[in-house]
C-alpha positions as CSV (number, residue, x, y, z in Angstrom):
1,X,77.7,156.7,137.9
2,X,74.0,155.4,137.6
3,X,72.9,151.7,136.4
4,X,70.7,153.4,133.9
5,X,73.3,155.9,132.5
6,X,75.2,152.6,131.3
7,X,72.6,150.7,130.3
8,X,71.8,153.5,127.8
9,X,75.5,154.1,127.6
10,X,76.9,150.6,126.6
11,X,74.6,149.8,123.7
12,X,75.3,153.0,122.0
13,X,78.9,153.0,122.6
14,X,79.4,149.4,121.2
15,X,77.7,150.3,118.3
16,X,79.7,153.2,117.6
17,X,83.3,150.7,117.9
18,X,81.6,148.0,115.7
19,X,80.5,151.0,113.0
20,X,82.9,149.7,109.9
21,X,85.6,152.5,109.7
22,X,89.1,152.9,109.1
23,X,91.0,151.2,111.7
24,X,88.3,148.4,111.8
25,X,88.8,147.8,108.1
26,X,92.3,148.4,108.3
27,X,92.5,145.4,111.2
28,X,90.6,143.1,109.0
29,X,93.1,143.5,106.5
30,X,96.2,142.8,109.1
31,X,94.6,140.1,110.2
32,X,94.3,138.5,107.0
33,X,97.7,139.0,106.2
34,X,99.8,138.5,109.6
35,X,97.2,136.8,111.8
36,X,95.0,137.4,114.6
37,X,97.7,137.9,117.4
38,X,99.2,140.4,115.5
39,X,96.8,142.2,114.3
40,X,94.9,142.7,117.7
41,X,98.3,143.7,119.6
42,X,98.2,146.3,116.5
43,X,95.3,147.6,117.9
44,X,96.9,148.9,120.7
45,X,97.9,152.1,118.9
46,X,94.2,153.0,118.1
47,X,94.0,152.6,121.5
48,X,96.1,155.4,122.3
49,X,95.1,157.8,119.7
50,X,91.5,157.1,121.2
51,X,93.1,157.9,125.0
52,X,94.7,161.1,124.0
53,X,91.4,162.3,122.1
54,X,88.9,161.3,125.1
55,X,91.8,163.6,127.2
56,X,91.2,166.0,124.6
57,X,87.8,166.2,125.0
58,X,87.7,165.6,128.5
59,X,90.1,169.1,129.2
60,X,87.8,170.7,126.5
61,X,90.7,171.0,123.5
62,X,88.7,169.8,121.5
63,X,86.4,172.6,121.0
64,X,89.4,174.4,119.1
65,X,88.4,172.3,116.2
66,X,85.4,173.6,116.1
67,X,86.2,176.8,116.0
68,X,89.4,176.4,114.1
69,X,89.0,175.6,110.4
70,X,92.4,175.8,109.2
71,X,93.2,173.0,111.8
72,X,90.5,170.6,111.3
73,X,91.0,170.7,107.3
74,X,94.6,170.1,108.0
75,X,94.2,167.5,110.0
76,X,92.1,165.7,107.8
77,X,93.9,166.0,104.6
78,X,96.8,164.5,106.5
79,X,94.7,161.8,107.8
80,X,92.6,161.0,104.4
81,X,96.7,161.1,102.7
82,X,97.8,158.6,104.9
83,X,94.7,156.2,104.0
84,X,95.0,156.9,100.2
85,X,98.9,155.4,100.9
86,X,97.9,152.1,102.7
87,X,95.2,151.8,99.9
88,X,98.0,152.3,97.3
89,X,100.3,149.7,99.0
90,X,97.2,147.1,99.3
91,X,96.1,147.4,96.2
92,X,99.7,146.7,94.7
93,X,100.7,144.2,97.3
94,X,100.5,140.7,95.7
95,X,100.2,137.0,97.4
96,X,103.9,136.4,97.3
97,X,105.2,139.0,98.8
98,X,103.1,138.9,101.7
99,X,104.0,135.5,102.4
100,X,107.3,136.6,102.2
101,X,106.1,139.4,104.7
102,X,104.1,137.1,106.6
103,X,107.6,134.9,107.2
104,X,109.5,138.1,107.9
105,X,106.8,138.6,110.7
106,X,106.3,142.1,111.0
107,X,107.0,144.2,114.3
108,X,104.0,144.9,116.1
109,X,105.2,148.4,116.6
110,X,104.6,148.7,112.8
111,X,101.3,147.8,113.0
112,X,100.7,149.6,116.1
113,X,102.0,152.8,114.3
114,X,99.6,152.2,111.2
115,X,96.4,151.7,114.0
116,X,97.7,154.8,115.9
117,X,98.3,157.3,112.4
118,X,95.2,156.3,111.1
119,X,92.7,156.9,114.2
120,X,94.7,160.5,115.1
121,X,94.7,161.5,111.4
122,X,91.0,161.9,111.9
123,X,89.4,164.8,112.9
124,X,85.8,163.5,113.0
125,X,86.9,161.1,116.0
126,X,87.9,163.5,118.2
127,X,84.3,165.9,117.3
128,X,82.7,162.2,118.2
129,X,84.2,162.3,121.7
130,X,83.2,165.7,122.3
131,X,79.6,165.4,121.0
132,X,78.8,161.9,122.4
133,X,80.5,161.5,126.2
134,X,79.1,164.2,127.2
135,X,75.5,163.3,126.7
136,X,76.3,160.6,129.6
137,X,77.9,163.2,131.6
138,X,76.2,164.2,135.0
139,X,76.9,168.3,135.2
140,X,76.2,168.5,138.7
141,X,79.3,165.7,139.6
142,X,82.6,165.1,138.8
143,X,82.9,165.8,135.3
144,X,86.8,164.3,135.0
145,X,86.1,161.1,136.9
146,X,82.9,160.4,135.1
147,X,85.2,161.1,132.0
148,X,87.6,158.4,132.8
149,X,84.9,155.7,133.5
150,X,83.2,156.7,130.1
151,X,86.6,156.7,128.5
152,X,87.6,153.2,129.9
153,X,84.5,151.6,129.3
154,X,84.9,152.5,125.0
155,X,88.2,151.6,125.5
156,X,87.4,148.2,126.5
157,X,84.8,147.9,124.1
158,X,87.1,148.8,121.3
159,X,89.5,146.2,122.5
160,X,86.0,143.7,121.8
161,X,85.4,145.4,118.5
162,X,89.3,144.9,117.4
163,X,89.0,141.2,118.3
164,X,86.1,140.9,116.2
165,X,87.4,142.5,113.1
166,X,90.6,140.8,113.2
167,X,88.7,137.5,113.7
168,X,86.4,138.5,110.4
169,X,90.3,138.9,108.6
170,X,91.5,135.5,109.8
171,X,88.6,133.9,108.6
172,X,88.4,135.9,105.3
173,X,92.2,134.5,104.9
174,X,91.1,131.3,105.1
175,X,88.0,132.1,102.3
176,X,90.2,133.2,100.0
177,X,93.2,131.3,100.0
178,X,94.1,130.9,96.7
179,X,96.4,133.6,95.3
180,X,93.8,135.2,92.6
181,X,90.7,135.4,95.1
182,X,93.4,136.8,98.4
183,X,94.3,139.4,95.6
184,X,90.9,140.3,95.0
185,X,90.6,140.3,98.7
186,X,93.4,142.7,99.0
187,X,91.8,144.9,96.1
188,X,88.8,145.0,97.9
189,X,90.3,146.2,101.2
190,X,92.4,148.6,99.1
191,X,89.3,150.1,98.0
192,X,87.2,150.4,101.1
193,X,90.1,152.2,102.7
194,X,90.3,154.6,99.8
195,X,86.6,155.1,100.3
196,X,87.1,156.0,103.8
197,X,89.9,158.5,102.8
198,X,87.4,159.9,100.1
199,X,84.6,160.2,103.0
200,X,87.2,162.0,105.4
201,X,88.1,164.6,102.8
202,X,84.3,166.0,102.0
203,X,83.6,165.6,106.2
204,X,82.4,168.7,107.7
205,X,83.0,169.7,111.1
206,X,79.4,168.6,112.8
């Protein structure tokens, strides 16, 4: 792959895993609740979600969302449920009981399940893959190892963008220490995510 395919690559991609979504929101709020270890090992099932729809899009599976109505509605509606119910549990979760939680520690596979559900329970992520990977693409080589490299490369930039977030939630922690404002905090976290649902059920299939 070409020097200048990345340079143009890289930038866009980066700025794609910083854009403030679900799972970035949804590691801020892990962070500030369980720490920074925890929540960027959490990460690791937005990781996979991510892997399996690159694959997707790689074999060409994805373009049965485009066509396919039914599927990407019902996907979606899953997806956009499953936000509405971590928003739900935020916005009720009060400062006691996390520190409870946050003694409890929390398995990462938990986490990593929360990361995973979230990022495959939306149908506009895999459409993303198809539509922006291939602009990179060179037709006239190999499609499936220039694929991989493409792949790898937002992995590892989403690994960056997970660290980042989760440091942005361990320092919000620390902002809002006191019970009344880390509630608030909470209720503001609930709300974004409820947001995001919101935005995920009117999304059309670009």
């Amino acid at each position: 792959m070409e020097l200048s395919t990345l340079a143009l690559f890289i930038p866009a991609c980066f700025a794609l895993n910083m854009a403030p979504g679900p799972n970035n929101l949804l590691s801020v709020s892990n962070a500030s609740r369980y720490g920074f270890a925890r929540a960027c090992s959490g990460g690791a099932g937005r990781l996979l979600a991510f892997a399996i729809m690159i694959a997707l899009a790689a074999v060409g599976l994805a373009a049965v969302l485009h066509t396919s109505e039914w599927l990407f509605h019902a996907i979606k509606i899953i997806g956009a449920g499953y936000l509405f119910w971590l928003a739900f549990q935020l916005w009720r979760a009060t400062p006691q009981a996390e520190g409870m939680a946050a003694a409890d520690s929390p398995g990462i596979a938990r986490l990593a399940r929360q990361e995973f559900l979230v990022a495959i329970g939306n149908p506009k992520a895999i459409l993303l893959f198809t539509a922006f990977l291939p602009q990179f693409v060179d037709q006239s080589r190999d499609v499936t190892a220039q694929f991989a490299v493409l792949g790898a490369l937002f992995l590892l930039l989403e690994c960056v963008a997970i660290a980042l977030y989760a440091w942005m939630g361990v320092h919000a922690r620390r902002l809002f220490a006191r019970p009344s404002s880390k509630q608030m905090f909470n209720r503001v976290c609930s709300g974004l995510l409820a947001s995001a649902a919101t935005a995920l059920l009117v999304a059309r299939r670009g």
